[in-house]
TIDO-51840 format. One record per residue: residue number from 0; x, y, z of N, C-alpha, C in turn. Coordinates in Angstrom, 2 decimals, always signed. Layout:
<atoms>
ATOM seq     n.u     n.v     n.w    ca.u    ca.v    ca.w     c.u     c.v     c.w
ATOM NUM       X       Y       Z       X       Y       Z       X       Y       Z
...
</atoms>
This chain:
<atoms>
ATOM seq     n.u     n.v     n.w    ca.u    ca.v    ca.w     c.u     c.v     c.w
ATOM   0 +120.62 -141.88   +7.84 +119.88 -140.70   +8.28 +120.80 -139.48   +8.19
ATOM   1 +120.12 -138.38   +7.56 +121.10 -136.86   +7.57 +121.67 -136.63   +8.41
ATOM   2 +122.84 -136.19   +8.89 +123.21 -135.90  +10.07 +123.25 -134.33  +10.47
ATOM   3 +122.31 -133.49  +11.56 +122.39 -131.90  +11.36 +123.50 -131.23  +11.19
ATOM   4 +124.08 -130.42  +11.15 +125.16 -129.56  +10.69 +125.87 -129.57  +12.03
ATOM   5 +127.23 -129.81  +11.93 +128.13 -129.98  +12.71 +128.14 -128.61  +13.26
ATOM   6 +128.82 -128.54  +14.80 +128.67 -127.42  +15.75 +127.31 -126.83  +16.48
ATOM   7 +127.80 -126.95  +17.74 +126.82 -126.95  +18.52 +126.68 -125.03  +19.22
ATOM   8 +125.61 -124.33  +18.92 +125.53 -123.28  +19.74 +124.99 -123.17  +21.07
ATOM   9 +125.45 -122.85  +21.88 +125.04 -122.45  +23.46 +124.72 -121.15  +23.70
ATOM  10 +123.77 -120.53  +24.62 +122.95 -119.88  +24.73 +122.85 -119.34  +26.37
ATOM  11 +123.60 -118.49  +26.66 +123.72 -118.31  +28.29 +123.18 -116.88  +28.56
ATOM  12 +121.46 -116.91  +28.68 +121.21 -115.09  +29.18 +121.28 -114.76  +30.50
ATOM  13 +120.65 -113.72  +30.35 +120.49 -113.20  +32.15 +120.97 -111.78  +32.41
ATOM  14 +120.50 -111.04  +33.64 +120.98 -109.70  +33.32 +121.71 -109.38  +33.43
ATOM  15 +122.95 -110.12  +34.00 +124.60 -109.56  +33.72 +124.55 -108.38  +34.25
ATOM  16 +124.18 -107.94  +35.62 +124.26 -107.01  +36.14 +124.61 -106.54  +37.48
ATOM  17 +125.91 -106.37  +37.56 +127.20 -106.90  +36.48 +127.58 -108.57  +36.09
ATOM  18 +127.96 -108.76  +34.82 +128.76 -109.98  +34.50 +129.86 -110.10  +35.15
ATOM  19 +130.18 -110.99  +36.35 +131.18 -111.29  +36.67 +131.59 -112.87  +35.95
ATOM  20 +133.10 -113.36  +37.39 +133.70 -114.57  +37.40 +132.97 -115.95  +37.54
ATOM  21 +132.23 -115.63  +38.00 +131.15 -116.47  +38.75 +130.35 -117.35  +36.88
ATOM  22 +129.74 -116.28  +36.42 +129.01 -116.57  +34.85 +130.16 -117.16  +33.92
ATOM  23 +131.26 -116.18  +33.87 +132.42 -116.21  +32.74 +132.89 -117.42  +32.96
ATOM  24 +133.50 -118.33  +34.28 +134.07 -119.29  +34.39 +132.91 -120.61  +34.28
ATOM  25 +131.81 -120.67  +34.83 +130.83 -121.58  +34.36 +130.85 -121.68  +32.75
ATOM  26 +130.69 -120.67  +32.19 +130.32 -120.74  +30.83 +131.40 -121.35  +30.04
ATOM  27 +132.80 -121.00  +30.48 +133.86 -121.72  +29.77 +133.67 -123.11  +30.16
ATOM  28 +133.90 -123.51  +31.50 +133.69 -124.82  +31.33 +132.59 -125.83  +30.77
ATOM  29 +131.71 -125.20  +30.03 +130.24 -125.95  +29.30 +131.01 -125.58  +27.75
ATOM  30 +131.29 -124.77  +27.95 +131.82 -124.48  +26.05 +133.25 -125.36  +25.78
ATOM  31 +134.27 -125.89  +27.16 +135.31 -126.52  +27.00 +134.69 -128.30  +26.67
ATOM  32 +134.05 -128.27  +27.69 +133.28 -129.72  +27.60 +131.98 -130.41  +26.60
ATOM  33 +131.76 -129.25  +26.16 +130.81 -129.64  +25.04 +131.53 -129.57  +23.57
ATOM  34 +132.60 -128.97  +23.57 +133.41 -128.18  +22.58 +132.31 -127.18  +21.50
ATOM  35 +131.69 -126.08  +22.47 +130.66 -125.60  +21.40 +131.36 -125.10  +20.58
ATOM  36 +130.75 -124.94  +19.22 +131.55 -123.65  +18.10 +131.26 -122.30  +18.95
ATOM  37 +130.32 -122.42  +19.48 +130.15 -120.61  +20.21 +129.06 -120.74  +21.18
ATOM  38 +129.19 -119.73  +21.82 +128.63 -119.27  +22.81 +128.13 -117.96  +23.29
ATOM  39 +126.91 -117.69  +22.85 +126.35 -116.42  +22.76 +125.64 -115.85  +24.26
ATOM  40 +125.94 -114.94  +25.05 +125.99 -114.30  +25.88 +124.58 -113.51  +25.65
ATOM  41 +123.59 -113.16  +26.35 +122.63 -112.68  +25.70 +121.84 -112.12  +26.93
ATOM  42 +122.18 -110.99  +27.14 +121.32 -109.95  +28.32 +120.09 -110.02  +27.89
ATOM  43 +119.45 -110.06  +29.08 +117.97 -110.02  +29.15 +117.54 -108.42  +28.94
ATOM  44 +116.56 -108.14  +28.59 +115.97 -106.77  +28.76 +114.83 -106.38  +30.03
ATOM  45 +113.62 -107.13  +30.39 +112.72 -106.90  +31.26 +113.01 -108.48  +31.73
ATOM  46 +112.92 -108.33  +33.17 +113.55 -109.91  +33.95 +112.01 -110.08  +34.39
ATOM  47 +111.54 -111.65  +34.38 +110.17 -111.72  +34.72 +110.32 -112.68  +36.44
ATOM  48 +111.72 -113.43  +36.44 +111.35 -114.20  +38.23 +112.23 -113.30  +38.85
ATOM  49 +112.74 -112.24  +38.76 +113.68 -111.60  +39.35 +113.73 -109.68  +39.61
ATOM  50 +113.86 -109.29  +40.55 +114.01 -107.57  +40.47 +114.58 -107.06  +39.19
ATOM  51 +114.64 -106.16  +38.69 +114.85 -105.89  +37.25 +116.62 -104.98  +37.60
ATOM  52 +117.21 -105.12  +36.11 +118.31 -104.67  +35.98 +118.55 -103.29  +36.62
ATOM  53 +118.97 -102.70  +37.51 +119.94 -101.51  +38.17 +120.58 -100.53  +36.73
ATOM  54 +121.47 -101.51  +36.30 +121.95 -100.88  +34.79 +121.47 -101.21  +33.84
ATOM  55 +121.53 -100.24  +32.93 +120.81  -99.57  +31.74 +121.44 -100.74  +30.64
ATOM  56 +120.43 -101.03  +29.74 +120.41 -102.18  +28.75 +122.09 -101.57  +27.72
ATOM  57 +122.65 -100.77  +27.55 +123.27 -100.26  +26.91 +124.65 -100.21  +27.97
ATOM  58 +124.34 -100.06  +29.35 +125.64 -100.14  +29.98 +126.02 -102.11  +30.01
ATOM  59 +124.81 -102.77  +30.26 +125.02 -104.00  +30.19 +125.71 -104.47  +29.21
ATOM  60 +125.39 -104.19  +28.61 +125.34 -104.44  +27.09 +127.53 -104.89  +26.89
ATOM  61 +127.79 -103.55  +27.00 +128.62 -102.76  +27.26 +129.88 -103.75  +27.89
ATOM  62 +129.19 -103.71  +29.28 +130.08 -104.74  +30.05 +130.12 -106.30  +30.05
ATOM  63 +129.29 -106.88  +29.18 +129.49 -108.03  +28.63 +130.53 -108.31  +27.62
ATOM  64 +130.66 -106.94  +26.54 +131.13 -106.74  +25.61 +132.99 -107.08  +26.31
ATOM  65 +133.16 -106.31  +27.27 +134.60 -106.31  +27.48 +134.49 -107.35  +28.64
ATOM  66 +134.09 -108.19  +28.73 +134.46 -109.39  +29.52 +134.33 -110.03  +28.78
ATOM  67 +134.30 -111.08  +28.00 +134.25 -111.36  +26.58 +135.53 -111.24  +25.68
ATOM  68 +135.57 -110.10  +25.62 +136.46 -109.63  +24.69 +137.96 -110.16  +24.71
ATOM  69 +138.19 -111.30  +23.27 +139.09 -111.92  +23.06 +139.28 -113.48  +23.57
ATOM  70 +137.98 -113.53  +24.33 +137.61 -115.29  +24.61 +137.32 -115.92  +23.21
ATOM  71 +137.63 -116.78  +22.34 +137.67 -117.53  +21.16 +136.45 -118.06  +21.49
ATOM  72 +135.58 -118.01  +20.68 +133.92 -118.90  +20.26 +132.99 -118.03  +21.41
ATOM  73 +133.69 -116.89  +22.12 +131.88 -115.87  +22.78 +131.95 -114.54  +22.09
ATOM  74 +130.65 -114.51  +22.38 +129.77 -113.37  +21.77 +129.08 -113.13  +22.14
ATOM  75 +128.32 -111.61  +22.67 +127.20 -110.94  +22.97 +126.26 -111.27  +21.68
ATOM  76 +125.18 -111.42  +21.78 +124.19 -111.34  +21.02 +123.01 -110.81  +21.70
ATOM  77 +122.73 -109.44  +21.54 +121.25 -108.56  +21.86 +120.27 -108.62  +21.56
ATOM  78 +119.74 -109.92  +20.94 +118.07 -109.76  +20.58 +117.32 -109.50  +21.82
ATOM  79 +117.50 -110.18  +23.01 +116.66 -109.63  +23.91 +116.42 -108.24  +24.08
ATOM  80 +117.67 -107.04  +24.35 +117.66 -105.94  +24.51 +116.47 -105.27  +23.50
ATOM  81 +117.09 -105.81  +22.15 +116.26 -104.50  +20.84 +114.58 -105.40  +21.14
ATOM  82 +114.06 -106.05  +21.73 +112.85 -106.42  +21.77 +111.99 -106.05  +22.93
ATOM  83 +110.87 -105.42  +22.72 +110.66 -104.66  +24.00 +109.86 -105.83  +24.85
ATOM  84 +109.36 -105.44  +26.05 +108.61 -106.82  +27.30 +109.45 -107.56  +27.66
ATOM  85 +108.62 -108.30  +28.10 +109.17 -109.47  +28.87 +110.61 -110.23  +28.33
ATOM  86 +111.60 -110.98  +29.01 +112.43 -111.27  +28.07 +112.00 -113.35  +28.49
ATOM  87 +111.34 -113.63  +27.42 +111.33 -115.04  +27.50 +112.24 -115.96  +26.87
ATOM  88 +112.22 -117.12  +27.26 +113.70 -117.88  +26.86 +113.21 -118.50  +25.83
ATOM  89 +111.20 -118.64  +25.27 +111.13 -119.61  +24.48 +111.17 -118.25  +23.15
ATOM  90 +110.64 -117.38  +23.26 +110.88 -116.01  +22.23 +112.06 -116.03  +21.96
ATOM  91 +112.93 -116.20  +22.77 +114.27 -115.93  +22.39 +114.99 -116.93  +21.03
ATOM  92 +114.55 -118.37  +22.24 +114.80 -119.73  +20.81 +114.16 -119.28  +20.17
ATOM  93 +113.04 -119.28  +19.55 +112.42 -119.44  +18.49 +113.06 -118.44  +17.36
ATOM  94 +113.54 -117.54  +18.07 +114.32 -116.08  +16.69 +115.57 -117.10  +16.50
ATOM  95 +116.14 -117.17  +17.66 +117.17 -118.02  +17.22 +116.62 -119.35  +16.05
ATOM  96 +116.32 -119.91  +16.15 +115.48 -121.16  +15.34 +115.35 -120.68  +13.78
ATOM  97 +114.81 -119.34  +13.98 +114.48 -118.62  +12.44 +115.95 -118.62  +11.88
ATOM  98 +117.04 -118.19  +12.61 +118.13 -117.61  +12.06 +119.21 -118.92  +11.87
ATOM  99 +119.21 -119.78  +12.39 +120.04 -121.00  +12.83 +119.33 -122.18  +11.63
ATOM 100 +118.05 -121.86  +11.35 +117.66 -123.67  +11.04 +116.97 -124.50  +11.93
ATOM 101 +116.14 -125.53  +11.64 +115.78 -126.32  +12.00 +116.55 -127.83  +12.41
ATOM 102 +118.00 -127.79  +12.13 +118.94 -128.64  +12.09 +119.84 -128.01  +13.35
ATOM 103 +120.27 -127.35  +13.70 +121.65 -126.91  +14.56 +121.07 -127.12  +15.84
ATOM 104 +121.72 -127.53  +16.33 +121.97 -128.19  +18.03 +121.88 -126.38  +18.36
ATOM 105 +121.15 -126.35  +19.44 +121.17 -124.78  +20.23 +121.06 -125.65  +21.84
ATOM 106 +122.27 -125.19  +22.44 +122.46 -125.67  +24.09 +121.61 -124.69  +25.12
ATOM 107 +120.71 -124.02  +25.68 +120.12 -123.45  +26.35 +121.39 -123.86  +27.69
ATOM 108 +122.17 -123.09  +28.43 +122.33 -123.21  +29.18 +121.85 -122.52  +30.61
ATOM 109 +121.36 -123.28  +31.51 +120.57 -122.77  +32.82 +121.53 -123.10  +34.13
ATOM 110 +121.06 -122.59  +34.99 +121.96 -122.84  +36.67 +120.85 -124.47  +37.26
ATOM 111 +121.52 -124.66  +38.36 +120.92 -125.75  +38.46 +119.42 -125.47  +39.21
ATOM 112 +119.53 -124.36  +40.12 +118.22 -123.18  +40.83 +116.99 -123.18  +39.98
ATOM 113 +118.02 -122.75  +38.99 +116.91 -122.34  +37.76 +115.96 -123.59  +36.91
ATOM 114 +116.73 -124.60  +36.99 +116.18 -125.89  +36.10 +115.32 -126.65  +37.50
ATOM 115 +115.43 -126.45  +38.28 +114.34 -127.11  +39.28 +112.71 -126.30  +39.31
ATOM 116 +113.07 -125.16  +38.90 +111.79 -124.39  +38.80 +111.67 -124.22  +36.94
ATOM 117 +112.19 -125.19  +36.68 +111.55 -125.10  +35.09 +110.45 -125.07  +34.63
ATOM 118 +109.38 -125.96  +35.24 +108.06 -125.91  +35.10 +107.21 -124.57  +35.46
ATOM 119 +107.89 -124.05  +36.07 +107.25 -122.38  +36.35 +107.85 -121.80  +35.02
ATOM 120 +108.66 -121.80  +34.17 +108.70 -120.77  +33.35 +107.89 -121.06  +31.84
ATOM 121 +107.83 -119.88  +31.09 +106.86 -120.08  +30.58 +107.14 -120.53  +29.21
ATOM 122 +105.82 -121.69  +29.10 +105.91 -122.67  +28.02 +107.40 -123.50  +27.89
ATOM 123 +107.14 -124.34  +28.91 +108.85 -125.42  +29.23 +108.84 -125.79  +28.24
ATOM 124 +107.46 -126.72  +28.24 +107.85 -127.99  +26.94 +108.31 -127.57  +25.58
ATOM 125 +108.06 -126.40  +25.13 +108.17 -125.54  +23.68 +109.55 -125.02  +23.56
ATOM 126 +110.53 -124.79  +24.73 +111.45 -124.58  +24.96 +112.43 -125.50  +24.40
ATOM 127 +111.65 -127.16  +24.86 +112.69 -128.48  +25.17 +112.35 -128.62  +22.89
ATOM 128 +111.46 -128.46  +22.83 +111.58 -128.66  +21.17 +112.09 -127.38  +20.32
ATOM 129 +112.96 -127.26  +21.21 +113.65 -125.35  +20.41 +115.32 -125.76  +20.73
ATOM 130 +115.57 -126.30  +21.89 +117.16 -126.61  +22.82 +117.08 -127.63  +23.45
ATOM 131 +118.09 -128.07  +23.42 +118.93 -128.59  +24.31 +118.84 -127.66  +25.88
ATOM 132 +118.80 -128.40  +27.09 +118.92 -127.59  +28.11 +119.84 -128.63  +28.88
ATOM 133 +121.14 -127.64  +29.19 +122.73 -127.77  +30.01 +122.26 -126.76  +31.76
ATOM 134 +122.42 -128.54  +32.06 +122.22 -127.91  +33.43 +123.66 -127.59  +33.90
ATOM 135 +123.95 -126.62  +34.32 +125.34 -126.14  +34.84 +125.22 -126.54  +36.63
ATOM 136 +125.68 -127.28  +37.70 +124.94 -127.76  +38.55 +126.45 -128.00  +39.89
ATOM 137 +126.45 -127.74  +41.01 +127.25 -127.63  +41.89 +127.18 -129.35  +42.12
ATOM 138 +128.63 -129.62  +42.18 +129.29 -131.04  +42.60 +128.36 -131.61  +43.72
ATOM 139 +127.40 -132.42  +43.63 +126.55 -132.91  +44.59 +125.54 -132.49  +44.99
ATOM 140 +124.84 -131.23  +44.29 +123.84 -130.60  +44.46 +122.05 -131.31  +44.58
ATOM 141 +121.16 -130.72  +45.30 +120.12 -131.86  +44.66 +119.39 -131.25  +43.90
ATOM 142 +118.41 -132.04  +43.04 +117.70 -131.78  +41.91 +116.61 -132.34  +41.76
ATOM 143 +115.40 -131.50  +40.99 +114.61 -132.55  +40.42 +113.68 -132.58  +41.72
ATOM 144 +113.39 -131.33  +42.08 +112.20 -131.73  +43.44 +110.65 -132.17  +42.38
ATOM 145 +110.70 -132.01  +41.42 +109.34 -131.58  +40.91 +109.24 -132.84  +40.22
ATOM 146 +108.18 -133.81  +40.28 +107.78 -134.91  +39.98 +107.77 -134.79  +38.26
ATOM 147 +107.47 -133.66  +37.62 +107.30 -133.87  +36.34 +108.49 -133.90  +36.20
ATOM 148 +109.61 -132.72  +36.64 +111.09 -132.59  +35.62 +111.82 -134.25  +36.24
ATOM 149 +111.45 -134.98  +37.33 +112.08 -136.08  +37.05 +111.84 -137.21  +36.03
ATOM 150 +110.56 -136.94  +35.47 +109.97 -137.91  +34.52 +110.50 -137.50  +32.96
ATOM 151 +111.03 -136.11  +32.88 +111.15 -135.48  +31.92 +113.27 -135.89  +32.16
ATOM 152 +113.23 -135.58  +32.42 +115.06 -136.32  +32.91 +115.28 -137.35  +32.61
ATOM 153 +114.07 -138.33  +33.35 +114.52 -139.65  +32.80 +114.47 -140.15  +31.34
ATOM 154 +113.53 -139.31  +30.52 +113.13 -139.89  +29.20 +114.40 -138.64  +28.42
ATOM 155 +114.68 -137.89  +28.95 +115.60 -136.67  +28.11 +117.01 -136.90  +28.14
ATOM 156 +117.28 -137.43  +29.11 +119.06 -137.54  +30.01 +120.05 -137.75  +28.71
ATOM 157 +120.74 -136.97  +28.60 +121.67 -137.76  +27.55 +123.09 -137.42  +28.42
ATOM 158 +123.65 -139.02  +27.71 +124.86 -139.18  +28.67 +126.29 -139.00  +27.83
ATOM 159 +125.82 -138.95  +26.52 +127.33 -138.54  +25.52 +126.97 -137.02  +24.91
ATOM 160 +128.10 -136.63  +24.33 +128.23 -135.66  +23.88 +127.59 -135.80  +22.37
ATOM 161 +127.85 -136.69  +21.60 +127.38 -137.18  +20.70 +125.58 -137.04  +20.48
ATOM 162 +125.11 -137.28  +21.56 +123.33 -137.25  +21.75 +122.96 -135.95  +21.61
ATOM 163 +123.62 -135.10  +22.08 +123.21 -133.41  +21.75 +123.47 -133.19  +20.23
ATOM 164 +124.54 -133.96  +19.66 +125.14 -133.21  +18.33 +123.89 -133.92  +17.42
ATOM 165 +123.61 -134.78  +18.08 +122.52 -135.58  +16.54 +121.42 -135.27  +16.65
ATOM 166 +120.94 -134.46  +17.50 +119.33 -134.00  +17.84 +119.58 -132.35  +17.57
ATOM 167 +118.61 -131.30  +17.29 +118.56 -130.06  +17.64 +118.55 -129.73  +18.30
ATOM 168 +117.54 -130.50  +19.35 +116.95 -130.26  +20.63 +116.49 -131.23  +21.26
ATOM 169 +115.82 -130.87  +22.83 +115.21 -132.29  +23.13 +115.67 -133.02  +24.26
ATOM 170 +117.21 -132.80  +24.69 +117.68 -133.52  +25.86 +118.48 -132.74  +26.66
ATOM 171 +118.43 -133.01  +27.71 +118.88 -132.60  +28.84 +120.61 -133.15  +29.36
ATOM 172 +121.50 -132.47  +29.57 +122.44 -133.04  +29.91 +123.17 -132.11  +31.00
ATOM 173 +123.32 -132.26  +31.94 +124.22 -132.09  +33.74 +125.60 -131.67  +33.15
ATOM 174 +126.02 -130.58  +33.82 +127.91 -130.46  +33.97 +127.63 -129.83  +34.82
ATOM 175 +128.82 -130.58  +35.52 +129.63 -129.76  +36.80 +130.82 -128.36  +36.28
ATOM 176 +130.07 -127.93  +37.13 +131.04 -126.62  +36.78 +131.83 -125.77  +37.87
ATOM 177 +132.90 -125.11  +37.68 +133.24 -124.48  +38.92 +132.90 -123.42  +39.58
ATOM 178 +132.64 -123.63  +40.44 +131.20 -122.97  +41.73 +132.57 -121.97  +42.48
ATOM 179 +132.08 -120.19  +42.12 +132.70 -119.36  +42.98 +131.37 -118.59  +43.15
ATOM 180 +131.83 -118.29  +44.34 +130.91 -117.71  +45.49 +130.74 -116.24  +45.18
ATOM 181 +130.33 -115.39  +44.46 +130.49 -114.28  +43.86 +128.66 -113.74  +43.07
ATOM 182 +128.30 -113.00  +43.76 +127.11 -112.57  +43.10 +127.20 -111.15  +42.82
ATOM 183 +126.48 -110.62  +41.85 +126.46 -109.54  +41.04 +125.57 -108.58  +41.94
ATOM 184 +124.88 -108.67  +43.18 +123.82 -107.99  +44.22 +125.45 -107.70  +44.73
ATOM 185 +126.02 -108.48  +45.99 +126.77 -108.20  +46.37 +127.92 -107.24  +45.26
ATOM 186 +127.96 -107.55  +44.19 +129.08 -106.23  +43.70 +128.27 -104.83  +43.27
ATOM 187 +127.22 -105.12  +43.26 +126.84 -103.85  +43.40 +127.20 -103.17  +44.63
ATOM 188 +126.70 -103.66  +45.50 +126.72 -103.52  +47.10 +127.68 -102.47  +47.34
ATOM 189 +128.85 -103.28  +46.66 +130.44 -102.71  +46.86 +130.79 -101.97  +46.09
ATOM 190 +130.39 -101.74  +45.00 +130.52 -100.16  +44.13 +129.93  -98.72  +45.25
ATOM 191 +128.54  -99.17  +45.46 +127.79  -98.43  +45.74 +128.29  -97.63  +47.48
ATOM 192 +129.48  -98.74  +48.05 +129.96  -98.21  +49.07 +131.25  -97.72  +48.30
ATOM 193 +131.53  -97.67  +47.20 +132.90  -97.09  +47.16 +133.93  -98.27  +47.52
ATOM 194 +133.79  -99.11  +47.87 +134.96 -100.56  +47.95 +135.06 -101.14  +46.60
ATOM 195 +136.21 -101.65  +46.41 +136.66 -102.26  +45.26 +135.99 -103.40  +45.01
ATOM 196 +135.95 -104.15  +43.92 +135.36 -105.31  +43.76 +136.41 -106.17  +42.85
ATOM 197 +137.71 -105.69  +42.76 +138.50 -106.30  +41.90 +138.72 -108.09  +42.29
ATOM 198 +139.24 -108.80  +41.37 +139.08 -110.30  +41.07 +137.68 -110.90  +41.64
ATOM 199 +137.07 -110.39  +41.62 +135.50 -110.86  +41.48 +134.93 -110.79  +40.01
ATOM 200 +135.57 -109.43  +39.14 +135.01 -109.63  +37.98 +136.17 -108.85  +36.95
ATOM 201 +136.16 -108.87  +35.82 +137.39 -108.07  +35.06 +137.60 -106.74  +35.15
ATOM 202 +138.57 -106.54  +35.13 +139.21 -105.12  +35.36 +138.04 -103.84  +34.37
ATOM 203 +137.88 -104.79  +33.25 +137.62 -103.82  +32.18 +135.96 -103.77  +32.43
ATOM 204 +135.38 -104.37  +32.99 +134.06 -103.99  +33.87 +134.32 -103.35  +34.70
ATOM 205 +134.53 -103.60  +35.73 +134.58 -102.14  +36.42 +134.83 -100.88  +36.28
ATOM 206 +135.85 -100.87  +35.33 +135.99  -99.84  +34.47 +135.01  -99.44  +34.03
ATOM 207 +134.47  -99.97  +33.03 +132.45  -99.26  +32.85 +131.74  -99.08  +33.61
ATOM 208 +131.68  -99.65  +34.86 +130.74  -99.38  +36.01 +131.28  -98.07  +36.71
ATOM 209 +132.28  -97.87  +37.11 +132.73  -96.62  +37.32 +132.51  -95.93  +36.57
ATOM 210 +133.12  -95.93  +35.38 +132.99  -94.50  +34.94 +131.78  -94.07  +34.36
ATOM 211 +130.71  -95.16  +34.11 +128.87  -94.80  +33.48 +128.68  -94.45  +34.66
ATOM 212 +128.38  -94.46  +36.12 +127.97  -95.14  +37.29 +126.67  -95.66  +37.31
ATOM 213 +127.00  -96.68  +36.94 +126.05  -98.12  +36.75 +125.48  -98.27  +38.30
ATOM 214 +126.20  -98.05  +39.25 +125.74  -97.95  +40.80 +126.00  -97.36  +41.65
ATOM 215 +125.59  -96.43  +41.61 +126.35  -95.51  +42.46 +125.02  -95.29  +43.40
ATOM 216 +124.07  -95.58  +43.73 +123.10  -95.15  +44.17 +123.24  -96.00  +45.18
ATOM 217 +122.16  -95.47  +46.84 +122.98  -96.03  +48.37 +122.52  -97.50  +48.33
ATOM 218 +122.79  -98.54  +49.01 +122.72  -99.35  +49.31 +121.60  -99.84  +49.72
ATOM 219 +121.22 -101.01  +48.88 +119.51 -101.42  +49.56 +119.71 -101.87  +51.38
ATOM 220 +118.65 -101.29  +52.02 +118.42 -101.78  +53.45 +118.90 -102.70  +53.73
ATOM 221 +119.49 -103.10  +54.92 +119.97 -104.44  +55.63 +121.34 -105.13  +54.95
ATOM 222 +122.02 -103.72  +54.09 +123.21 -104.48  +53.55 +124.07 -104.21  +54.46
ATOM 223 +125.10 -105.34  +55.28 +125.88 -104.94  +55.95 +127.72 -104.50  +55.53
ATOM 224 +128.60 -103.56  +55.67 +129.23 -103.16  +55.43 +130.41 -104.08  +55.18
ATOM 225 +130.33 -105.54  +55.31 +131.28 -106.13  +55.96 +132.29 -106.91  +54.99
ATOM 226 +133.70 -107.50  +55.23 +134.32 -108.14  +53.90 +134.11 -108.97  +53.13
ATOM 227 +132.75 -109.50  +53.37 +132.38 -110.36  +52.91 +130.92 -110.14  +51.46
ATOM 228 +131.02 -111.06  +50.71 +129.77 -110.71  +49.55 +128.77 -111.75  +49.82
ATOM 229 +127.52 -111.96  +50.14 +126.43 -112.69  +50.33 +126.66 -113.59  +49.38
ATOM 230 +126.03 -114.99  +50.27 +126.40 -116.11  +49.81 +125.40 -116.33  +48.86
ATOM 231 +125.28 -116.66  +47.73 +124.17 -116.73  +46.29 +124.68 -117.92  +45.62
ATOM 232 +123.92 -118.75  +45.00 +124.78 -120.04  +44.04 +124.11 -119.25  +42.57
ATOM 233 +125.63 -119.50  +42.06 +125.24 -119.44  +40.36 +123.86 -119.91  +39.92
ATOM 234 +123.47 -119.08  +38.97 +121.83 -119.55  +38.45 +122.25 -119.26  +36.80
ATOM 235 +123.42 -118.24  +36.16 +122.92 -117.75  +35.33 +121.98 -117.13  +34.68
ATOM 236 +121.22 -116.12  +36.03 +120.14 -115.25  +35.92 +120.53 -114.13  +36.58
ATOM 237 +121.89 -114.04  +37.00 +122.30 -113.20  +38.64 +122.26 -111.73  +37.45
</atoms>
């Protein structure tokens, strides 16, 4: 049997607003452990389960660009941005699909939040025949409240690395990844008071957030002033 074209692409969107440590270090460890050839970074434009981006598709854009910058196998890729509406994940594969082939492994990577409410997003199953979906998932977390995605797990699960490379799409595979406590609400928070947000996210972001002011506007209600950043688990949607 043919075997598809060696190298696997991964696929990590969301509005990166701001891209911190929290995204950047998950994502390496799925691109170390899968050994993808690459890993395309891909801002959303209009967010459909979530409040919409604060910063401007072009400042995002922007600050993905220099967090990124000089990691071996990532890349921003903007189709979402230049496409106007909604930003869907199965629109998204499918351009990808046009441009890639019908052969290349594409890794959809999701948070583990996010893959429990899979069946809410739109057109799952069309998704699972477009990618691979990498659950990125906290050391002991639970999963799988939803009677279908456990039936869909059990028949999808792949347990080698090998099972992703020989399919395009189609199976589901779990990594643990390293879980920092860091959400992109809370660094707004802290721009927007004028407090630093340094080692939460790269120097060279903040740098764009300052000087565009990506947030400078007051603080949503009930944020409290305090040293601390609200507790949020990685989704890869933050």
């Amino acid at each position: 049997m043919e075997r598809p074209p060696r190298g696997m692409i991964g696929v990590f969107g969301g509005t990166f607003d701001p891209i911190h440590y929290g995204h950047l270090r998950a994502a390496l460890d799925v691109h170390q452990a899968l050994a993808l050839s690459e890993l395309r970074f891909l801002p959303l434009n209009v967010a459909v389960h979530r409040e919409q981006p604060r910063a401007s598709a072009a400042q995002r854009r922007a600050m993905v660009e220099a967090a990124i910058g000089g990691e071996p196998g990532f890349r921003v890729d903007d189709r979402e941005l230049a496409r106007a509406g909604r930003s869907y994940s199965v629109d998204t594969l499918t351009s990808l699909r046009r441009e890639l082939g019908d052969k290349r492994p594409i890794c959809l990577l999701v948070g583990g939040d996010a893959f429990n409410g899979f069946f809410d997003w739109h057109r799952p199953r069309a998704i699972l025949e477009l990618a691979h979906l990498v659950v990125m998932q906290r050391p002991g977390a639970a999963i799988q409240h939803d009677a279908r995605l456990r039936i869909e797990v059990e028949r999808r699960r792949a347990t080698c690395r090998d099972e992703l490379e020989r399919a395009a799409a189609g199976r589901i595979w779990f990594e643990s990844v390293t879980q920092l406590d860091i959400s992109s609400t809370g660094i707004r928070h802290m721009l927007a008071l004028g407090r630093s947000p340094r080692y939460l996210l790269p120097d060279a972001v903040i740098a764009i957030a300052r000087d565009r002011g990506c947030y400078t506007a007051q603080p949503a209600p009930g944020w409290r002033d305090d040293s601390r950043t609200p507790r949020r688990h990685i989704s890869g949607k933050s």
